[in-house]
N, CA, C and O atoms as a GROMACS GRO file, in nm:
protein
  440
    1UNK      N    1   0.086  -0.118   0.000
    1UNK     CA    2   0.000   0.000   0.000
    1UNK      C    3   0.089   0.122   0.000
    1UNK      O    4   0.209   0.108   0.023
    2UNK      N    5   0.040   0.237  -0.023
    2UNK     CA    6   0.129   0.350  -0.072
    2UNK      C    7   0.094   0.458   0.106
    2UNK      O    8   0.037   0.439   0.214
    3UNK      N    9   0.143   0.526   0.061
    3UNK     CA   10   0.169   0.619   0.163
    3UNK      C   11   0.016   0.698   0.187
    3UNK      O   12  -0.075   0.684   0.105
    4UNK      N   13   0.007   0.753   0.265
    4UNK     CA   14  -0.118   0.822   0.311
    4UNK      C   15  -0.133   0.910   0.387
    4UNK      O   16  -0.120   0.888   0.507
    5UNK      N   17  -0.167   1.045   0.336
    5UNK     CA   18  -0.148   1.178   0.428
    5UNK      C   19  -0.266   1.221   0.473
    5UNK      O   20  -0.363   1.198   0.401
    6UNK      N   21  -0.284   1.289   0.592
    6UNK     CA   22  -0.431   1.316   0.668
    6UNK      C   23  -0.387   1.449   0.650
    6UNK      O   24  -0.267   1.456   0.676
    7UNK      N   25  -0.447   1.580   0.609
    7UNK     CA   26  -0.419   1.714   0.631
    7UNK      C   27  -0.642   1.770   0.658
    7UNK      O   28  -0.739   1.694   0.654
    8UNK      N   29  -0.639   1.899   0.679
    8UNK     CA   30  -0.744   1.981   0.664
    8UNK      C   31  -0.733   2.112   0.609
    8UNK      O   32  -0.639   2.181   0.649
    9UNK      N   33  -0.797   2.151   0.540
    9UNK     CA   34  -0.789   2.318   0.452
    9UNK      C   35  -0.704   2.432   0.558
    9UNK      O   36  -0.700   2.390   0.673
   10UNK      N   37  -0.662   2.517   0.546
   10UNK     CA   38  -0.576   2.615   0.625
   10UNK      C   39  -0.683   2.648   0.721
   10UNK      O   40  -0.794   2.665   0.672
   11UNK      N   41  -0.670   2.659   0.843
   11UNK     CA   42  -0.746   2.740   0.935
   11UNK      C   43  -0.670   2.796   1.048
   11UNK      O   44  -0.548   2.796   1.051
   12UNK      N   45  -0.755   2.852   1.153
   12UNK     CA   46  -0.733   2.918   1.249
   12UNK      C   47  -0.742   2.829   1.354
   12UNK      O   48  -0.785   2.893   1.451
   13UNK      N   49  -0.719   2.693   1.389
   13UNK     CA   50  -0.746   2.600   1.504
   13UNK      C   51  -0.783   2.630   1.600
   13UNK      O   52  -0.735   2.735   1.642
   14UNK      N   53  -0.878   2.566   1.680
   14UNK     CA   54  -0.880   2.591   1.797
   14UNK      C   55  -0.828   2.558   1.913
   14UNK      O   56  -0.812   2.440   1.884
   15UNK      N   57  -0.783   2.567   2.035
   15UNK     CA   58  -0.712   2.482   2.140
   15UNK      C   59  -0.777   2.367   2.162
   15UNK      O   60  -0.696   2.276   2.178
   16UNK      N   61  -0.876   2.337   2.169
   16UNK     CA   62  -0.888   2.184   2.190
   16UNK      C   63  -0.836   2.103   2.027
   16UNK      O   64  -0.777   1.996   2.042
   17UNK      N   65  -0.852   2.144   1.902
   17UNK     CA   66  -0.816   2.097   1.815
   17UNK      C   67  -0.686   2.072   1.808
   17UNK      O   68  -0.640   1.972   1.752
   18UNK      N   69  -0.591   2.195   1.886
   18UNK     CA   70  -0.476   2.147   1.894
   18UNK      C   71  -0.449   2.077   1.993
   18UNK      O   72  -0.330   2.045   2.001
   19UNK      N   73  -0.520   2.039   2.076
   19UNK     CA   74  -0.462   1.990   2.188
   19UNK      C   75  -0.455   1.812   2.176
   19UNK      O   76  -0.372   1.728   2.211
   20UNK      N   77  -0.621   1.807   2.088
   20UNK     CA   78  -0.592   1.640   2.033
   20UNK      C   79  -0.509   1.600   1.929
   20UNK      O   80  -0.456   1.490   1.918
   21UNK      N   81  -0.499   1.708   1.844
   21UNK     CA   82  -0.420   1.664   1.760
   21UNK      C   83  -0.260   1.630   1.823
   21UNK      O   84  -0.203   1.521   1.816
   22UNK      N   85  -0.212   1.744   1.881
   22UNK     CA   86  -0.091   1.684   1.920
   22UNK      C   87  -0.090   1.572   2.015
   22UNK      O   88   0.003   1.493   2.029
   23UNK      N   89  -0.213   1.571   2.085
   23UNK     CA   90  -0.206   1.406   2.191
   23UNK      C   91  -0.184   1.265   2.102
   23UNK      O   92  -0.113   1.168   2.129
   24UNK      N   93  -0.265   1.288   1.994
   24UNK     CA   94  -0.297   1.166   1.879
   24UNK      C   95  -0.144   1.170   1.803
   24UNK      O   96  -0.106   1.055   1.779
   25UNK      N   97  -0.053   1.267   1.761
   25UNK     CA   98   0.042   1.322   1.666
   25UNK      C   99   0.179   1.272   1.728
   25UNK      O  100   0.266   1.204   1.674
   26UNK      N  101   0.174   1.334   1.878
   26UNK     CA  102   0.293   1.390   1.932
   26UNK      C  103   0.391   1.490   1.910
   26UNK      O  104   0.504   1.491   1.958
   27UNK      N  105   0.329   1.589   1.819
   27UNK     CA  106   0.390   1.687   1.779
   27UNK      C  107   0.388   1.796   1.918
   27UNK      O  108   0.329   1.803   2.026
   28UNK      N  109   0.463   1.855   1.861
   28UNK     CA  110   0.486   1.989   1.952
   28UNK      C  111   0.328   2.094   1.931
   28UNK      O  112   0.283   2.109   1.818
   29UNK      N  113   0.278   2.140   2.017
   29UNK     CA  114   0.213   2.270   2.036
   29UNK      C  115   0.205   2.365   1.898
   29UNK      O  116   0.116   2.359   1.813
   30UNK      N  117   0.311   2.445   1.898
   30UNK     CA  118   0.374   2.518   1.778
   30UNK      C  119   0.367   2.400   1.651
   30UNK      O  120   0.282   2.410   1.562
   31UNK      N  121   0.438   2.320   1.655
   31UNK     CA  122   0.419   2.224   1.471
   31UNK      C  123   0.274   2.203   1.464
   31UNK      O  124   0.251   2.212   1.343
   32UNK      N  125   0.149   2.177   1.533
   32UNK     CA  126   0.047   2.158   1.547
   32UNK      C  127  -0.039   2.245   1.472
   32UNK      O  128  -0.115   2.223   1.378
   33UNK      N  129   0.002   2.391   1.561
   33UNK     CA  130  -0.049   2.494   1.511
   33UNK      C  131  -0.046   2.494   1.368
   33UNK      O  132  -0.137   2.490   1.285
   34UNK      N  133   0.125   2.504   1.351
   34UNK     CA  134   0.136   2.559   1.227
   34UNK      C  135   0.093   2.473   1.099
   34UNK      O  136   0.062   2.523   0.991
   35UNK      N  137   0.097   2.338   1.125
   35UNK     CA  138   0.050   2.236   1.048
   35UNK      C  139  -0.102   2.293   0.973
   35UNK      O  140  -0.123   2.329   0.857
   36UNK      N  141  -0.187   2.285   1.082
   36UNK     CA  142  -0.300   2.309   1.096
   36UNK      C  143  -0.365   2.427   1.018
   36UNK      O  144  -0.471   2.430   0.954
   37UNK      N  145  -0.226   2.572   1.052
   37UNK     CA  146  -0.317   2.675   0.985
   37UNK      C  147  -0.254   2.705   0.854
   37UNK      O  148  -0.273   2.819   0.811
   38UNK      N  149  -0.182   2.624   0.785
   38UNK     CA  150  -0.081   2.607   0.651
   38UNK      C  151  -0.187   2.478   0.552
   38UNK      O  152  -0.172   2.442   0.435
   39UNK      N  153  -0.286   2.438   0.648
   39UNK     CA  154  -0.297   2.296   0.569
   39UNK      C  155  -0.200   2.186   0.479
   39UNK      O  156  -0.217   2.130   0.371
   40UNK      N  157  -0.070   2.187   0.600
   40UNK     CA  158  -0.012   2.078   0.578
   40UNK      C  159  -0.016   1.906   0.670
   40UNK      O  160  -0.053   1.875   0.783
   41UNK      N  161   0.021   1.856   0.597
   41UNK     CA  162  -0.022   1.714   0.672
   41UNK      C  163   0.000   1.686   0.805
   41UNK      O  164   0.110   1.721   0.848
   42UNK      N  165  -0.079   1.629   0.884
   42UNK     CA  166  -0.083   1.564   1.053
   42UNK      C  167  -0.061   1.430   1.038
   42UNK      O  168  -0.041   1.372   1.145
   43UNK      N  169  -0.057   1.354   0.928
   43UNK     CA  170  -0.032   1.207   0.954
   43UNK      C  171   0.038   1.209   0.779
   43UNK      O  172  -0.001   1.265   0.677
   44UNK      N  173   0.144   1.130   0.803
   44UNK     CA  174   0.229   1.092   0.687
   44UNK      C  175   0.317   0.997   0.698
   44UNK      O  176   0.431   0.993   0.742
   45UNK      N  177   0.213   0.887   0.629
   45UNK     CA  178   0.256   0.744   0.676
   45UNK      C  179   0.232   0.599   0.599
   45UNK      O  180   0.121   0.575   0.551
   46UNK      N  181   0.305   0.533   0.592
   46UNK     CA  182   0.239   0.405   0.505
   46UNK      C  183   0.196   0.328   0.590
   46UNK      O  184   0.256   0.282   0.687
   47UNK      N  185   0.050   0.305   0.542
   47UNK     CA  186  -0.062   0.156   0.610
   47UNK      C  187   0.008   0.043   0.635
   47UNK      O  188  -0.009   0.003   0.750
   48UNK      N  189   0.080  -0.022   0.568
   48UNK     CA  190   0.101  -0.149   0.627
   48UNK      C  191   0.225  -0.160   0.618
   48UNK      O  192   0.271  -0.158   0.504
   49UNK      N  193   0.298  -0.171   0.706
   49UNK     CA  194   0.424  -0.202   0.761
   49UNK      C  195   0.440  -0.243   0.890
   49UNK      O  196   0.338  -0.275   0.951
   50UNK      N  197   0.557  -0.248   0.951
   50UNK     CA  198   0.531  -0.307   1.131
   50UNK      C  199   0.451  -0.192   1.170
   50UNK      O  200   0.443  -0.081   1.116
   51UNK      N  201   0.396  -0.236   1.271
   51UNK     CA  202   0.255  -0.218   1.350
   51UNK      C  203   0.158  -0.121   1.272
   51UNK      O  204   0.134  -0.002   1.287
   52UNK      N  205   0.105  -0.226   1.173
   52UNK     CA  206  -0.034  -0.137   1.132
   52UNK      C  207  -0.150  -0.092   1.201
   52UNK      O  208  -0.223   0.004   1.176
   53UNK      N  209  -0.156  -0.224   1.345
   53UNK     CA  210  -0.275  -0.162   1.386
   53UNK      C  211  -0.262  -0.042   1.465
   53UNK      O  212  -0.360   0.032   1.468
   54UNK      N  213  -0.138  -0.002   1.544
   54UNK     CA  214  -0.107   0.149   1.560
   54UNK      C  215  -0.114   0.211   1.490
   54UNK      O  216  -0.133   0.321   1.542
   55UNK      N  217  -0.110   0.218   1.382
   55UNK     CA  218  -0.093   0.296   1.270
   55UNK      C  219  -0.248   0.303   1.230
   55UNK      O  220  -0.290   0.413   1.265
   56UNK      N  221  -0.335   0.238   1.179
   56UNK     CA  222  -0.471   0.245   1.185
   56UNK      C  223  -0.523   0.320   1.320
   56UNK      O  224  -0.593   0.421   1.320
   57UNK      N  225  -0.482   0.260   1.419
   57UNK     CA  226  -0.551   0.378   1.546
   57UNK      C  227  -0.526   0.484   1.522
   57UNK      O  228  -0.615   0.567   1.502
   58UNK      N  229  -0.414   0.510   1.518
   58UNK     CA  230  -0.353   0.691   1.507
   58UNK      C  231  -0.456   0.756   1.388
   58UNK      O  232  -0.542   0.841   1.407
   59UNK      N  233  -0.429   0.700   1.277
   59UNK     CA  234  -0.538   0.789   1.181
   59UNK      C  235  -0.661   0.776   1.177
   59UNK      O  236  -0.715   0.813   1.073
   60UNK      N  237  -0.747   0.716   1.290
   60UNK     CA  238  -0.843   0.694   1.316
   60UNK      C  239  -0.917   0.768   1.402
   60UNK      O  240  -1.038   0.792   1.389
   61UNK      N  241  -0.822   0.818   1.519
   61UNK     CA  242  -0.836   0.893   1.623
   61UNK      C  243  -0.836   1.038   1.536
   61UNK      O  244  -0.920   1.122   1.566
   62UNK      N  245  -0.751   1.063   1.443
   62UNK     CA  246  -0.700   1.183   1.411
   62UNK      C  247  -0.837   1.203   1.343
   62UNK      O  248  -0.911   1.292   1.387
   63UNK      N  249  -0.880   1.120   1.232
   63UNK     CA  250  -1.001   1.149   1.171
   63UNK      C  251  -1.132   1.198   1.231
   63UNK      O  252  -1.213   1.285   1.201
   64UNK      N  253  -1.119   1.097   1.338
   64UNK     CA  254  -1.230   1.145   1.447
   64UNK      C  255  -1.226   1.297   1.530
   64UNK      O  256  -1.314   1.345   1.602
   65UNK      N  257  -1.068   1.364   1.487
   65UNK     CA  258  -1.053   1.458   1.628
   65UNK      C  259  -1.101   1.554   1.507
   65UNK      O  260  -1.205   1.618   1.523
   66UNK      N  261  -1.046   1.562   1.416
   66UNK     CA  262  -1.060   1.678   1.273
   66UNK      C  263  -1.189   1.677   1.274
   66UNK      O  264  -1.237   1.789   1.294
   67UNK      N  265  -1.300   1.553   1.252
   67UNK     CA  266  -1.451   1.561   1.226
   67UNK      C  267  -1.494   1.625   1.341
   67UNK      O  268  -1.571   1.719   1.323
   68UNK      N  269  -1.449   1.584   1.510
   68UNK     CA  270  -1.540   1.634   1.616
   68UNK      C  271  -1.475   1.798   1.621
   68UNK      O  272  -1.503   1.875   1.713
   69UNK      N  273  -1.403   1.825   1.529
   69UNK     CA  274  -1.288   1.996   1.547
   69UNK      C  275  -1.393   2.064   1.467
   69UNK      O  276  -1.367   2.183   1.448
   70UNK      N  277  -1.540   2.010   1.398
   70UNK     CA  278  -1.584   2.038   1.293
   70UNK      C  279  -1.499   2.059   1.166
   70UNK      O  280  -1.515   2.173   1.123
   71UNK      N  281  -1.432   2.001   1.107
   71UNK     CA  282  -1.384   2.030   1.027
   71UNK      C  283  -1.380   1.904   0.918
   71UNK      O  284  -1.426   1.798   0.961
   72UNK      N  285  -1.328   1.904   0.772
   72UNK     CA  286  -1.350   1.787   0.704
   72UNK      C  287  -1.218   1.737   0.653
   72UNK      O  288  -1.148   1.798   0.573
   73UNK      N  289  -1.187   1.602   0.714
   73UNK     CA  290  -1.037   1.556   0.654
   73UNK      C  291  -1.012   1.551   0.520
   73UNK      O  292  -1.089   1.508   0.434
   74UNK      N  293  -0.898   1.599   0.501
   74UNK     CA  294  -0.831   1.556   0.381
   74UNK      C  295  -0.708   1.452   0.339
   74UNK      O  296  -0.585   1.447   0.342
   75UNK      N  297  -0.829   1.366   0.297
   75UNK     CA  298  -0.674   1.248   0.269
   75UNK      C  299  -0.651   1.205   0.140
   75UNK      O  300  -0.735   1.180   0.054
   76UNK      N  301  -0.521   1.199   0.132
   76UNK     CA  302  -0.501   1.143   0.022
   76UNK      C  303  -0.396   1.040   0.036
   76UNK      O  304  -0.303   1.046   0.116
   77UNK      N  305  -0.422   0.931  -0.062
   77UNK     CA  306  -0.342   0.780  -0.062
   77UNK      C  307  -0.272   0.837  -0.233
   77UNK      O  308  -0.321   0.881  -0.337
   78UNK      N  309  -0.124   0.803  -0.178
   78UNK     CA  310  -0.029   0.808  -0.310
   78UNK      C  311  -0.078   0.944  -0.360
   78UNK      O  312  -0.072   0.934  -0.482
   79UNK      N  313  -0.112   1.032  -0.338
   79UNK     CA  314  -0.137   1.131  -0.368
   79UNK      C  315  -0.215   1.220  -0.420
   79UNK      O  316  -0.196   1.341  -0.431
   80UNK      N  317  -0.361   1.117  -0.474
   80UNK     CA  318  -0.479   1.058  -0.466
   80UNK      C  319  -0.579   1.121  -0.341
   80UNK      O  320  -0.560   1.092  -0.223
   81UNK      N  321  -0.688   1.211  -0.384
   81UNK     CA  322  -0.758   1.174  -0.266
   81UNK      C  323  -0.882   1.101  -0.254
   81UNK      O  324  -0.958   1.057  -0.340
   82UNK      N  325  -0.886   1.098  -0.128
   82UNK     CA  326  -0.986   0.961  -0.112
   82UNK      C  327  -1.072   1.027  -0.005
   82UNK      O  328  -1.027   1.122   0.059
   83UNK      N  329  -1.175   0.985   0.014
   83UNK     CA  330  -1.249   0.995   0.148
   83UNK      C  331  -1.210   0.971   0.271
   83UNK      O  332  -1.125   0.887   0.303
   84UNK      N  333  -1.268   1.042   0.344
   84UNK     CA  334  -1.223   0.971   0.480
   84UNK      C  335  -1.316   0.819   0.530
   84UNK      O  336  -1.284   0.731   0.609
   85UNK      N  337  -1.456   0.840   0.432
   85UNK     CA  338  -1.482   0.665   0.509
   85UNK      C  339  -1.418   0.603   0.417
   85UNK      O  340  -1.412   0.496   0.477
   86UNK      N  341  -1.338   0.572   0.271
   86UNK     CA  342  -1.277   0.502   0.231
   86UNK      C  343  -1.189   0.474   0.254
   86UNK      O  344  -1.151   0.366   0.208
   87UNK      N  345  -1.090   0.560   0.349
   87UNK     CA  346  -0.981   0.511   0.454
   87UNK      C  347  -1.038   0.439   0.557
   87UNK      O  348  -0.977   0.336   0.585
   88UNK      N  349  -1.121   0.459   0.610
   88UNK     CA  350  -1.214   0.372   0.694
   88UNK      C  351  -1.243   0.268   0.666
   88UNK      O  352  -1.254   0.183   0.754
   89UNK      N  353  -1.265   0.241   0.535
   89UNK     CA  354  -1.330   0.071   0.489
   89UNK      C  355  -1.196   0.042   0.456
   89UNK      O  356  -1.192  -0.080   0.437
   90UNK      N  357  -1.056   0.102   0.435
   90UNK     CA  358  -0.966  -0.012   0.381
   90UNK      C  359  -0.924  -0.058   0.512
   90UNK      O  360  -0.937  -0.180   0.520
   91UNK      N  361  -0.874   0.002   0.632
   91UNK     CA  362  -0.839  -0.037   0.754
   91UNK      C  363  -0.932  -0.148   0.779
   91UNK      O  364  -0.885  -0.258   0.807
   92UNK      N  365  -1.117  -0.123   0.769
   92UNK     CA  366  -1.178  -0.219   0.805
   92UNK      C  367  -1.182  -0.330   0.779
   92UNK      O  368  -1.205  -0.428   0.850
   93UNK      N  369  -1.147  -0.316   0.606
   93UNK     CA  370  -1.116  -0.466   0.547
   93UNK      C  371  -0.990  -0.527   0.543
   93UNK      O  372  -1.014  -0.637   0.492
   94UNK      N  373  -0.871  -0.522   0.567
   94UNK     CA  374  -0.727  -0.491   0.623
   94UNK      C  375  -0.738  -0.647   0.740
   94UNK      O  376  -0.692  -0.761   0.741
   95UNK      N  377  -0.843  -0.548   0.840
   95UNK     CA  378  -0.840  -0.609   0.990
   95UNK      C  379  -0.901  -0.733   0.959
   95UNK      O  380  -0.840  -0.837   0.984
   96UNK      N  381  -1.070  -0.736   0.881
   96UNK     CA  382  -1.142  -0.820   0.854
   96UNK      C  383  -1.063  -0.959   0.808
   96UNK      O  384  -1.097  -1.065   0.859
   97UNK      N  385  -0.950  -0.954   0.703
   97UNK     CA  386  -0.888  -1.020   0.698
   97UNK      C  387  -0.801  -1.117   0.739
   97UNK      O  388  -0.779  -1.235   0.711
   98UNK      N  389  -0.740  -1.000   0.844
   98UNK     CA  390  -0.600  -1.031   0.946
   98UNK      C  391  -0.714  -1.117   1.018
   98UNK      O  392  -0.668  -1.223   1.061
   99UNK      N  393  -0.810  -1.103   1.036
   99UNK     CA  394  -0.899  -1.203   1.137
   99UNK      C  395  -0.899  -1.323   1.094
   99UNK      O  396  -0.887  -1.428   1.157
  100UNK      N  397  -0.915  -1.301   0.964
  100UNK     CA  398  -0.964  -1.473   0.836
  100UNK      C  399  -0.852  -1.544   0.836
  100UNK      O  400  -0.846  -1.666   0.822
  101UNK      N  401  -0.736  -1.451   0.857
  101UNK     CA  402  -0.627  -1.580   0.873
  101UNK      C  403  -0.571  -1.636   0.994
  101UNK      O  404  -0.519  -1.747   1.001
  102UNK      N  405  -0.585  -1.551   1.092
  102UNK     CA  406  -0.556  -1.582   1.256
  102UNK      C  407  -0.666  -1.719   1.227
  102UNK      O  408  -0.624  -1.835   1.230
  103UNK      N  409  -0.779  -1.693   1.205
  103UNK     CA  410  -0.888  -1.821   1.227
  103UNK      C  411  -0.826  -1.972   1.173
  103UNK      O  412  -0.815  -2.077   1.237
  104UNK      N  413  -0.786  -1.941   1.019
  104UNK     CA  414  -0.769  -2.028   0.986
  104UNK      C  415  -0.623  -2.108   1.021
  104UNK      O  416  -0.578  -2.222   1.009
  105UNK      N  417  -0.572  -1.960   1.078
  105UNK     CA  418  -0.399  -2.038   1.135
  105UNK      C  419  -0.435  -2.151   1.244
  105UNK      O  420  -0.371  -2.256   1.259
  106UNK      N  421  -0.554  -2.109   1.323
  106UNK     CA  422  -0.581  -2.185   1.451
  106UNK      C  423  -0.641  -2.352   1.410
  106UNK      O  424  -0.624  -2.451   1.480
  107UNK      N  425  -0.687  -2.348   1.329
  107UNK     CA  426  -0.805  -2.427   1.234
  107UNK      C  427  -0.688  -2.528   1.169
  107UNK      O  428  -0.731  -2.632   1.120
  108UNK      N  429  -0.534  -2.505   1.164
  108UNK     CA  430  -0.445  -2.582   1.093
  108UNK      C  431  -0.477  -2.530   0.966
  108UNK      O  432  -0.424  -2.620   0.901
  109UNK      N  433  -0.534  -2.435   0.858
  109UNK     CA  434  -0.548  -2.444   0.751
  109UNK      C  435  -0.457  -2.326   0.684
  109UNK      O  436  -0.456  -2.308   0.562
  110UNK      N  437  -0.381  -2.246   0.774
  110UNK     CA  438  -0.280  -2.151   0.666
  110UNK      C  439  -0.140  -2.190   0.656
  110UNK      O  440  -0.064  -2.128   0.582
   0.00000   0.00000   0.00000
């Protein structure tokens, strides 16, 4: 899978917006800000590599903090944009999977 950036249009943030974002980010205060009111990216990252499902939380949380910030994510895959529930259904189907084979590892069948 290709790389995948979470940004939102330039704004004026608010302190709680910054405050989750950098909890979810770990960015600094200031990079937060400035991220935020530049509309440059808060998550810049490839889906599947070691620990995807951290990696799925983090942009999950982030999606959720941008939507409850009122505001509307912008993502784009490979450079591409996409929706934010279509980042949502690939994580979902991702996991759905990782399930189908844990099952069948247990089952003797992978």
């Amino acid at each position: 899978m290709s790389r995948v950036t979470i940004s939102i249009a330039p704004c004026d943030p608010s302190v709680s917006l910054v405050g989750d974002v950098r909890r979810i980010t770990n960015l600094g205060v200031l990079e937060v800000r400035r991220r935020l009111s530049e509309g440059e990216p808060l998550f810049d990252q490839e889906l599947f590599g070691n620990r995807a499902e951290d990696v799925f939380a983090k942009a999950r949380a982030l999606l959720s903090a941008i939507e409850d910030g009122g505001h509307q994510p912008l993502v784009a895959e490979a450079g591409r944009p996409i929706t934010p529930q279509t980042l949502r259904n690939i994580f979902q189907a991702s996991e759905d999977e990782g399930e189908e084979f844990r099952r069948l590892d247990e089952l003797g069948h992978a």
